[in-house]
C-alpha positions in Angstrom: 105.6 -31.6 117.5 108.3 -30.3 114.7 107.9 -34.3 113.7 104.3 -33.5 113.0 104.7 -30.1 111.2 107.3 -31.6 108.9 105.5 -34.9 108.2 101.6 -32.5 107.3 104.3 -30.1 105.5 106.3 -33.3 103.5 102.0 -35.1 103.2 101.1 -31.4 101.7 104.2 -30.9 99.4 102.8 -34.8 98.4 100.0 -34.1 97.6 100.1 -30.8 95.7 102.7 -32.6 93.1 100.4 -35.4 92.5 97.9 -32.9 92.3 99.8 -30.7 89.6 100.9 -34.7 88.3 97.5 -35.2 87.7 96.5 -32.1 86.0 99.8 -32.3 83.7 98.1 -35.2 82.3 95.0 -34.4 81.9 96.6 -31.5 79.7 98.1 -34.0 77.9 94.9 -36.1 77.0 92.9 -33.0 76.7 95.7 -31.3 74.1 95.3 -34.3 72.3 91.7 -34.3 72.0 92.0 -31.1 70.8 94.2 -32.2 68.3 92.2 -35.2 67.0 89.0 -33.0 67.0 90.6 -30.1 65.6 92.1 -33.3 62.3 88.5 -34.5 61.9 87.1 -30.8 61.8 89.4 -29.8 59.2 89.0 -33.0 57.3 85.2 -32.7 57.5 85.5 -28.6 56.6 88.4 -30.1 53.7 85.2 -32.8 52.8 82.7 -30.2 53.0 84.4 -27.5 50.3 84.9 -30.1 48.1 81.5 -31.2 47.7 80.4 -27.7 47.8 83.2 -27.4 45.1 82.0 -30.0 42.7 77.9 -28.9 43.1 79.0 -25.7 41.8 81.1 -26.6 39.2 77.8 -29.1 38.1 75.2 -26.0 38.6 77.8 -24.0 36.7 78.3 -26.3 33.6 74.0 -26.5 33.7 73.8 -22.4 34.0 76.0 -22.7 31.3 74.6 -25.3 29.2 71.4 -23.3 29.6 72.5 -19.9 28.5 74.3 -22.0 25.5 70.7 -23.8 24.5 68.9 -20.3 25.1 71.6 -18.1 23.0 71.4 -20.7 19.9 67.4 -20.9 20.2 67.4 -16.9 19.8 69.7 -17.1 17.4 67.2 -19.5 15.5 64.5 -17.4 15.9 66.3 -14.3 14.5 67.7 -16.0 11.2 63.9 -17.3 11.1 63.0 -13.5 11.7 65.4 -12.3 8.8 64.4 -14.7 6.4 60.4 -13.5 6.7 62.0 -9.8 6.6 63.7 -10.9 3.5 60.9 -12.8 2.0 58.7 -9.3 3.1 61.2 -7.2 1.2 60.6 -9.4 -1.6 57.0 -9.2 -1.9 57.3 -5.1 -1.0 59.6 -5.7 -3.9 57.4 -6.7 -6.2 54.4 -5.0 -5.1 56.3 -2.3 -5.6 57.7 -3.3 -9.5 53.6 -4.1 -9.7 52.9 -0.7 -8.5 54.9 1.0 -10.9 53.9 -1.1 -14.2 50.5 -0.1 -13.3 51.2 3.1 -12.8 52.6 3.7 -16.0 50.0 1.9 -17.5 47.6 4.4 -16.3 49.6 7.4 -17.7 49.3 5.6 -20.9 45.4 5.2 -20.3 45.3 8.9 -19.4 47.1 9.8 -22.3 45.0 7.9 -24.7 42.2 8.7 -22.9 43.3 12.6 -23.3 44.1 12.0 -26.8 40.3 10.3 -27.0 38.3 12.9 -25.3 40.3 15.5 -27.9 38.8 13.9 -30.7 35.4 13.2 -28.8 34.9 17.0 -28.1 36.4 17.1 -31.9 33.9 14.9 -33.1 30.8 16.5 -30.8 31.8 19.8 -32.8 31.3 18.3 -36.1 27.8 16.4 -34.8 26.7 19.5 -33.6 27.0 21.6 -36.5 25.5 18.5 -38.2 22.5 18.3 -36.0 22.1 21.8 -36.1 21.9 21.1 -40.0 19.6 18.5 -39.9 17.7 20.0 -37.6 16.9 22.9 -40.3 16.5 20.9 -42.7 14.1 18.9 -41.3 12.0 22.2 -39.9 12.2 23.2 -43.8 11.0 19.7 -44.6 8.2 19.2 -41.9 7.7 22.4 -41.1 7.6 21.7 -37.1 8.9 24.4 -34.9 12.4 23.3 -33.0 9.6 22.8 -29.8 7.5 21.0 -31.3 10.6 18.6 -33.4 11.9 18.6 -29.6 8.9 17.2 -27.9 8.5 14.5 -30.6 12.0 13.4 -30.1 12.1 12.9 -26.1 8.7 11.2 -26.8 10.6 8.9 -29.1 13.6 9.0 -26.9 11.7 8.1 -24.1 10.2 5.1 -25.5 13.4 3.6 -26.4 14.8 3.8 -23.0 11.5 2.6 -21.2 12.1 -0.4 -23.6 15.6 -0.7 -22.9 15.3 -0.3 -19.0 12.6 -3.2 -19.5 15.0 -5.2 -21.1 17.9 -4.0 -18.3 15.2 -5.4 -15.6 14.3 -8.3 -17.4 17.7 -9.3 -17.6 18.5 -9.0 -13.9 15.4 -10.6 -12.9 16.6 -13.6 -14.9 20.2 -13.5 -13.4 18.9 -13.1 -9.8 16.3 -16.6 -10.1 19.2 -18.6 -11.7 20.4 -19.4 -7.9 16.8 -19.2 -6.7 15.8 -21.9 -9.5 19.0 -23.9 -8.8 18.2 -24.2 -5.4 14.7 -24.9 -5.8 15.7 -28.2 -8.4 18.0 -29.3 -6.0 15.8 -29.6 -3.3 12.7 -30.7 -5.4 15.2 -33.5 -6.6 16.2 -34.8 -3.4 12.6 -35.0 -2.4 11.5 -36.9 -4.9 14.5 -39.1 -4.7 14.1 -39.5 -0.9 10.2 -41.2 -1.8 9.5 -43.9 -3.6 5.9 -44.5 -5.2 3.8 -46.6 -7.2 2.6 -46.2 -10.0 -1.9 -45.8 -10.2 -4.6 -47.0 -12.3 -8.3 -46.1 -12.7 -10.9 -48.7 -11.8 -14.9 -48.4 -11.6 -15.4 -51.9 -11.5 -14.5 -55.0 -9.8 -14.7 -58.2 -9.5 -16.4 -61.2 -7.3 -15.3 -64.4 -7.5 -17.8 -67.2 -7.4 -17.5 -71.3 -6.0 -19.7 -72.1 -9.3 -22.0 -70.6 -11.7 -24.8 -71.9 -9.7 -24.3 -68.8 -7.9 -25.3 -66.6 -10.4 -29.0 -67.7 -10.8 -29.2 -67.4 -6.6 -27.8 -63.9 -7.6 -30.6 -62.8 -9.7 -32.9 -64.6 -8.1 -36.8 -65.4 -9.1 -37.7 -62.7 -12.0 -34.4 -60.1 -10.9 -35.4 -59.3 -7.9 -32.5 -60.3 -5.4 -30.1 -58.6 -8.0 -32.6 -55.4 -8.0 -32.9 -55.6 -4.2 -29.1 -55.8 -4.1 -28.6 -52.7 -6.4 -31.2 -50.7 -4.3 -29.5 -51.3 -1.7 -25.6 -50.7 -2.6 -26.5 -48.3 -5.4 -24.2 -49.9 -8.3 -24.7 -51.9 -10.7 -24.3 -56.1 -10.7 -23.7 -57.3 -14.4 -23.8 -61.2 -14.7 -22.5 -62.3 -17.8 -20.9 -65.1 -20.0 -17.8 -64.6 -17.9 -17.3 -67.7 -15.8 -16.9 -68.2 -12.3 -17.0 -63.8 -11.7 -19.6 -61.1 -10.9 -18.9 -58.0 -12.3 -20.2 -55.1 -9.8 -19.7 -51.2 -11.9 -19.8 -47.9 -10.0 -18.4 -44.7 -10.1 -18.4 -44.4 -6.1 -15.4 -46.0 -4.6 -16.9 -46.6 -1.2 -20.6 -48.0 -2.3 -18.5 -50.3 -5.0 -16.3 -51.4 -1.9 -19.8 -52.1 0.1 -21.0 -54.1 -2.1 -17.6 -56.2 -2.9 -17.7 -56.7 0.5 -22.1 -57.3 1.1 -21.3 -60.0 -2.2 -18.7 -61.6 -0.4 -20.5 -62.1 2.4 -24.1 -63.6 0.3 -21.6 -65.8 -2.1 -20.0 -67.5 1.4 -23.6 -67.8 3.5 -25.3 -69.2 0.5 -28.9 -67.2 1.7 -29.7 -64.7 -0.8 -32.7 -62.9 -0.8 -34.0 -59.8 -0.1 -34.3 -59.3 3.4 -31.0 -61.0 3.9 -29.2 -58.8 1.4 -30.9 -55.5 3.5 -29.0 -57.0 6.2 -25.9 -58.0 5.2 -25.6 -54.6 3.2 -26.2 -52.3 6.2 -24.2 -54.9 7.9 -21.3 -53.8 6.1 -22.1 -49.9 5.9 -21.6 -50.3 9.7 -18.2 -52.2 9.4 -17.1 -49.9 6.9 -17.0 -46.7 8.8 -14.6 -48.5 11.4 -12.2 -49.8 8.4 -12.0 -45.8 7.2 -11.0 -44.9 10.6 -8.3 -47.2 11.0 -7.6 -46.4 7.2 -7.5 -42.6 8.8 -5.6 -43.1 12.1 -2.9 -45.6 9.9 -2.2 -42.7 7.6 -1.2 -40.1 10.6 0.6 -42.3 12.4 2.3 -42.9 9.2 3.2 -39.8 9.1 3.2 -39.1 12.6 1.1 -36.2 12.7 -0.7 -36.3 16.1 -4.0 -34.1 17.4 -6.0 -35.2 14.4 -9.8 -34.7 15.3 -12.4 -37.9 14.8 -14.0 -35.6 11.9 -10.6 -35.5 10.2 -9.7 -39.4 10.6 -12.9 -40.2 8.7 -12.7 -38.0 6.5 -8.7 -38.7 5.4 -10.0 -42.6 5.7 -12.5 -41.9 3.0 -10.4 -40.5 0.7 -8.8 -44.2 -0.1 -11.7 -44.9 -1.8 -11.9 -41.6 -4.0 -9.1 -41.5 -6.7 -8.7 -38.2 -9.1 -7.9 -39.5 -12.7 -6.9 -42.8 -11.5 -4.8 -41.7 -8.9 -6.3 -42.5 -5.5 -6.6 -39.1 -3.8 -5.3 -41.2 0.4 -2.2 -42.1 -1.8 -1.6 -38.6 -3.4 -2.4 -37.2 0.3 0.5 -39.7 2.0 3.0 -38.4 -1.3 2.1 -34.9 -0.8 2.4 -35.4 2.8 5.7 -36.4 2.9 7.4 -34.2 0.0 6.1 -31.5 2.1 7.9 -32.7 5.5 11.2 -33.1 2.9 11.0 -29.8 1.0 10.7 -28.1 4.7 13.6 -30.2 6.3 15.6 -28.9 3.5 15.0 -25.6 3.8 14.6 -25.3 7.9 11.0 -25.3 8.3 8.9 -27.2 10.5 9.0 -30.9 9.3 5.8 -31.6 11.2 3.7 -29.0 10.2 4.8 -29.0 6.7 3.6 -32.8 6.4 0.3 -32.0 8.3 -0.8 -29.2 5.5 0.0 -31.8 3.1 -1.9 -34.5 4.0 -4.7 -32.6 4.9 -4.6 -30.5 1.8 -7.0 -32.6 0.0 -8.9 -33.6 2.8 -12.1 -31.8 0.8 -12.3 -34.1 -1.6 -14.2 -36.6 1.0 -17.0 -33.8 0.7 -17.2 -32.4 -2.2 -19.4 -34.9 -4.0 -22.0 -34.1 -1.2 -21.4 -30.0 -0.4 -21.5 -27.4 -2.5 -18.1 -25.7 -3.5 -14.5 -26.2 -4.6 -12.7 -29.0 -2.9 -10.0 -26.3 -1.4 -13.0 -24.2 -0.4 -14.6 -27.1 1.5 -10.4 -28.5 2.7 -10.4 -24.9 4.2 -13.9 -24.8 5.9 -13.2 -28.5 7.3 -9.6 -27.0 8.5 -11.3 -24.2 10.4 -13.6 -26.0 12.1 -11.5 -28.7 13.6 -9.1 -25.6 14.9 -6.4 -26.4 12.4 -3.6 -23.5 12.7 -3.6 -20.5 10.4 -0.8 -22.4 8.2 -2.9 -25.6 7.1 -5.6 -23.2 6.9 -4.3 -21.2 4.2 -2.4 -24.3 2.4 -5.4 -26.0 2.0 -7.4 -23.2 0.4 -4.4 -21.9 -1.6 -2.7 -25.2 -2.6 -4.5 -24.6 -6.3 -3.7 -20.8 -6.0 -7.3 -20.0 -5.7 -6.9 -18.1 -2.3 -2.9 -16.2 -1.9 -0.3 -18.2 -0.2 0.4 -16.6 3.1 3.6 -18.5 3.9 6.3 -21.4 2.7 4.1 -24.4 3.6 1.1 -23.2 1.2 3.9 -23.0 -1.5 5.8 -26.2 -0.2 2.1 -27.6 -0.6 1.6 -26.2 -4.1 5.0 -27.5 -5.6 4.4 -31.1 -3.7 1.1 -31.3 -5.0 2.6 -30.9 -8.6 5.4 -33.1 -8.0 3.2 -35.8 -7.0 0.2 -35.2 -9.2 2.5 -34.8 -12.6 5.0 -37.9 -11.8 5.2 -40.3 -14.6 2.4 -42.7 -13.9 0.6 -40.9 -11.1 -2.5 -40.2 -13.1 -4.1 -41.8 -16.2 -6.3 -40.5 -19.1 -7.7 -41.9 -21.9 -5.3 -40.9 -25.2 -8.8 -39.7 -27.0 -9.5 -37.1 -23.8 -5.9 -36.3 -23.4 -5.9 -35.2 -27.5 -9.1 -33.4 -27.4 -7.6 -31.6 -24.3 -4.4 -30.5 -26.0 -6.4 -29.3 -29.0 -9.1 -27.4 -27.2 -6.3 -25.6 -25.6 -4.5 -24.6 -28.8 -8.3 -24.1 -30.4 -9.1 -21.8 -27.3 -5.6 -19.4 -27.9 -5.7 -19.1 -31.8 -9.1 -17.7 -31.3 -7.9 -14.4 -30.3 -7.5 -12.4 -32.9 -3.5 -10.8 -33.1 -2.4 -14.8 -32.1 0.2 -16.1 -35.0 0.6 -19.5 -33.2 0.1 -21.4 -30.2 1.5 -24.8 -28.7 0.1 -26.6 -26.2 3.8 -28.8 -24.6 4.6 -30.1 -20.8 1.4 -32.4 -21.7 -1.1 -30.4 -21.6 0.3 -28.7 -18.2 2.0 -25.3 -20.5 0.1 -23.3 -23.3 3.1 -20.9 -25.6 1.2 -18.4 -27.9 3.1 -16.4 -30.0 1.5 -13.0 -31.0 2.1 -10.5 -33.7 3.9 -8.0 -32.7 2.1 -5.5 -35.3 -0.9 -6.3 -34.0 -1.2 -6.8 -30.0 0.7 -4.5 -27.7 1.7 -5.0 -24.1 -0.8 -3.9 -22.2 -3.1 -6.2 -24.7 -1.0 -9.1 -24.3 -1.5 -8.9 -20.2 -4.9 -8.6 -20.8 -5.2 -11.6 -23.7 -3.0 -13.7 -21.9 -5.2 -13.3 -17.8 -8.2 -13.9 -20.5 -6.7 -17.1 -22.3 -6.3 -18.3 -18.2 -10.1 -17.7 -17.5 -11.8 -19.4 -20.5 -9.2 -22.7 -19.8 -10.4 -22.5 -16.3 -14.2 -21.8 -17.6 -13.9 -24.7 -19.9 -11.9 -27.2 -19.5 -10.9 -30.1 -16.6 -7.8 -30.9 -16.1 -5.4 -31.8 -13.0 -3.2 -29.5 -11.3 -2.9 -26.0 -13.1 -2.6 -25.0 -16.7 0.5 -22.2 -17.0 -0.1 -19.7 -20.0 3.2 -18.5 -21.3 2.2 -15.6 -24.2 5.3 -14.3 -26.1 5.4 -10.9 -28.4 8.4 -10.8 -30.2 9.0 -7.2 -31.5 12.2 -6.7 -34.1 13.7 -4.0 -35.6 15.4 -4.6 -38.5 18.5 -1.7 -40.3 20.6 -1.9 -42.8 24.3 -0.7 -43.1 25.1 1.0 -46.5 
């Protein structure tokens, strides 16, 4: 039994040291575990500090690269700062040297002007006692009392400086159109340079050309009467002459001429002519004739682009090729006037549209008044209201030869259009016997007034100058003379456009220095 003790006691001591063995070596391993971990940790921590090391030596240099870049910019700025401070100070500088030049030249004006007003008040002393002397003598001399010598002196006092103040006013008027009138040619220049016209001739006759002069006897007919039949029915006049191989057809009226060019035409190329046949082919042609007027009429607004026209208007704008108003043909004018106007408003920021509607339609009387009674802006106006034409075209139409007031800047874009167009080189034509007699019945009609020394009649016909003696025709007369010059020119004479009356009374005053 002891056997067995000893042998569990020897298998216990056993196993206890291979126990404490075992854990002695695990020690070992673990120690050196701990070792190896503890190497690599420090070598990683080693790692770590220098790479934390080197990124803040690299933010570093860039903190300081930045503060470097920052601190050289500011400085930058403040020597840019001083030199405006010092370039300031020099101005100041001068300003200041200015300052102080002036100012001493205006104690030398006050001192002169001192030394001035001394020998003003000086020499006010001395008039004084002069005018006091004069004035004595001249009571001895005219015996007026100081009242009454004082009265006549602001009388002729007061005179002088109304004339004066008249001049003053005159003058400033002038000064304040020189812009106006600058402007004004400027844009009357570019309208007229922005259209391009041709020129116009009067004609009250024309022409038919004929295959042979066979023709001409089938013209007249038996005894005259398919040539009287023929000028009964057109109402102008057929002359048959030497001229070979033509028909000459006269009359005064556009549109019955152009009826029978046409009716003649017609007769020459069918061969039939007689009376009932030329009946026929006349009215014929009446009929075709009212549709070519208003295509002539709807042409001209689309032209123009003017839209809303009325029927009445078409025709009557469509007539008006055939009317011409001293060989300029009035459709023509119309079209010019029509389109100055829409340029004269364009440059001045008005209504293009509008402005180009009053002026084609501004003669649009003309078509009428051959038949009506009444001026042809009388019967433009009428027409105008009656088709519902606005207040504008109304009033441009009735005032576009200043008989009726122009109520706003397309009646006075119409008036100076209508000039432009009517007094362009070429526009119209008279004969050189009625354009003399014209120019001396205007001079004849101004030298009849008595006080006129001269009178010129320049601008052809379109300006009248009369000169007046001054001795003899004072200002209220020369108004009154010169509104009664207008009214007999308008009484009796004809003439396009308008007629401007310029009257000039020179008064002079002539002294002598002793």
């Amino acid at each position: 039994m002891w056997d067995y003790v000893l042998v569990l006691l020897a298998g216990i001591a056993l196993g206890a040291l291979g126990r404490w063995l075992y854990a002695r070596s695990r020690l070992r391993t673990a120690g050196r575990e701990a070792e190896d971990i503890l190497a690599g940790a420090r070598l990683q921590a080693e790692k770590f500090l220098q790479d934390a090391g080197v990124k803040a030596k690299e933010e570093l240099l860039a903190v300081r690269e930045q503060l470097e870049n920052d601190t050289k910019n500011e400085r930058n700025e403040l020597k840019q700062q001083e030199k405006r401070l010092l370039k300031r100070e020099d101005n100041l500088d001068r300003k200041s040297e200015a300052l102080e030049e002036k100012e001493a030249q205006l104690r030398n004006f006050e001192a002169r002007l001192e030394n001035r007003n001394r020998e003003l008040d000086a020499r006010a002393g001395e008039i004084e006692g002069m005018v006091a002397e004069q004035r004595e003598r001249l009571h001895r001399i005219s015996g007026l009392t100081a009242e009454e010598a004082r009265i006549e002196v602001l009388d002729r006092t007061t005179g002088e400086l109304d004339r004066e103040i008249a001049a003053l006013v005159e003058r400033a008027e002038a000064r304040a159109k020189e812009t106006a009138d600058e402007t004004a040619r400027k844009h009357i220049s570019t309208a007229i340079n922005r259209l391009s016209v041709d020129y116009t001739a009067e004609h009250v006759v024309s022409t038919v050309e004929l295959p042979s002069d066979e023709m001409k006897g089938r013209i007249i007919g038996r005894e005259g009467r398919n040539i009287r039949a023929f000028e009964n029915a057109t109402g102008v006049d057929v002359i048959v002459d030497d001229t070979p191989g033509v028909v000459v057809l006269s009359g005064f009226e556009p549109i019955r001429r152009e009826i029978a060019v046409r009716s003649m035409k017609k007769l020459v190329a069918d061969g039939r002519i007689h009376p009932s046949r030329i009946e026929e082919v006349v009215q014929k042609t009446r009929d075709e004739m009212e549709k070519v007027v208003e295509e002539l009429g709807k042409a001209v607004a689309m032209e123009l682009d003017i839209r809303g026209l009325r029927p009445r208007e078409i025709m009557l704008l469509g007539r008006l090729k055939f009317r011409t108003s001293y060989g300029q043909n009035v459709l023509d004018h119309s079209r010019e006037v029509g389109f100055l106007s829409g340029i004269l408003a364009a440059e001045l920021g008005l209504d293009e549209s509008l402005a180009r509607r009053c002026g084609l339609l501004h003669d649009i009387g003309k078509a009428v008044d051959h038949e009506e009674e009444g001026t042809h802006p009388e019967l433009g106006g009428e027409i105008g209201r009656r088709c519902g034409e606005p207040d504008e075209v109304i009033n441009a139409i009735t005032a576009h030869h200043s008989d009726a007031a122009a109520e706003s800047l397309y009646a006075t874009i119409v008036q100076a259009a209508d000039a432009m167009s009517a007094g362009r080189p070429g526009a119209r034509r008279e004969t050189l016997e009625k354009y003399i007699k014209r120019l001396e019945r205007l001079e004849a009609i101004s030298n009849s007034y008595p006080g006129v020394e001269r009178s010129f009649a320049i601008q052809a016909g379109r300006e009248l100058r009369v000169i007046v003696k001054a001795d003899k025709v004072g200002d209220d007369e020369s108004t009154r003379m010169c509104r009664e010059i207008a009214r007999q020119i308008e009484t009796e004479l004809t003439y396009p456009g308008e007629v401007k009356i310029t009257l000039v009374r020179e008064f002079r005053i002539v002294e002598y220095a002793r």
